[in-house]
C-alpha positions in Angstrom: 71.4 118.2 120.7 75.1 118.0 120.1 76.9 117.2 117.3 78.7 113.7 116.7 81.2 112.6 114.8 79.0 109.7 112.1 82.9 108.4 111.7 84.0 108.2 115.4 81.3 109.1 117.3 82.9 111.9 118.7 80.8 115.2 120.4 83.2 117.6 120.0 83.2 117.7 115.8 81.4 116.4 113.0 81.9 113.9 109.9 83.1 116.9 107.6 85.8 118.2 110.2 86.7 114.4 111.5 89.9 114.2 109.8 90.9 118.0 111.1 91.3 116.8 114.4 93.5 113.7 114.0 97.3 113.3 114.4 98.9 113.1 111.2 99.9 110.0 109.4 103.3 108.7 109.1 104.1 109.2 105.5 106.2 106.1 103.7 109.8 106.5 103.1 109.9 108.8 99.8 111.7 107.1 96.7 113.5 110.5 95.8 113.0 113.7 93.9 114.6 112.6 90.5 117.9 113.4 89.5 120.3 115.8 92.4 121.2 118.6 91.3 124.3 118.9 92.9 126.9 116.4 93.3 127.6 116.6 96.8 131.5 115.7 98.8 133.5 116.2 95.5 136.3 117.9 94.0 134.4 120.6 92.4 136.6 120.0 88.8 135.5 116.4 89.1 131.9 117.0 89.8 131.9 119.3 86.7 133.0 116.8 84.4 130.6 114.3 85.9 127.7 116.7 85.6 128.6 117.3 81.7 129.0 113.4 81.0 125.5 112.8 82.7 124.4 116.0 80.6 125.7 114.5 77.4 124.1 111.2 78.2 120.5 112.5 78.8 120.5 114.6 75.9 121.9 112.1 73.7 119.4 109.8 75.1 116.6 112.2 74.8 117.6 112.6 70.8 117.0 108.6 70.3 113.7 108.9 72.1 112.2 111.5 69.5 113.7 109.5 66.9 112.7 106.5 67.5 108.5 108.3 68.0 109.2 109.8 64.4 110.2 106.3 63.0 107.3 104.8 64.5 104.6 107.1 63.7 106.3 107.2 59.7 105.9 103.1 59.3 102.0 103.8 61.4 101.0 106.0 59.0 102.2 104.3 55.6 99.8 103.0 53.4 99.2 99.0 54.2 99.0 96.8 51.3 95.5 95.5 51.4 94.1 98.7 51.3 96.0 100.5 48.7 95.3 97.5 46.2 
């Protein structure tokens, strides 16, 4: 008796190699890899100082994040009123 396919009915492979033997699917337009590393068509003196402004920005941005968890994790763990009454 041969085998078949439970998914397609198929002779010529089984359930558990079905999806070996079937074209590949078209996969959906990607939304990008983050952030380029490269700044691409540009005077490479301009590019520089672009790349340092964006550098600035993310670490400055980056600063305020850490912050703002060690502000919020101070007032979390003060004492509340009802209990410390």
């Amino acid at each position: 008796m041969p085998i078949r396919c439970n998914i397609c009915g198929s002779t010529s492979h089984n359930k558990s190699t079905h999806h070996m033997h079937l074209p590949q699917k078209e996969k959906p337009p990607s939304r990008g890899k983050g952030r380029p590393r490269k700044i691409h068509n540009q005077d490479p003196a301009v590019a520089s100082d672009e790349a340092k402004a964006a550098t600035r920005v993310r670490r400055k941005l980056a600063y305020v994040r850490v912050k703002a968890a060690a502000t919020a994790k101070r007032v979390f763990t003060k004492c509340f009123p009802v209990k410390c009454s």
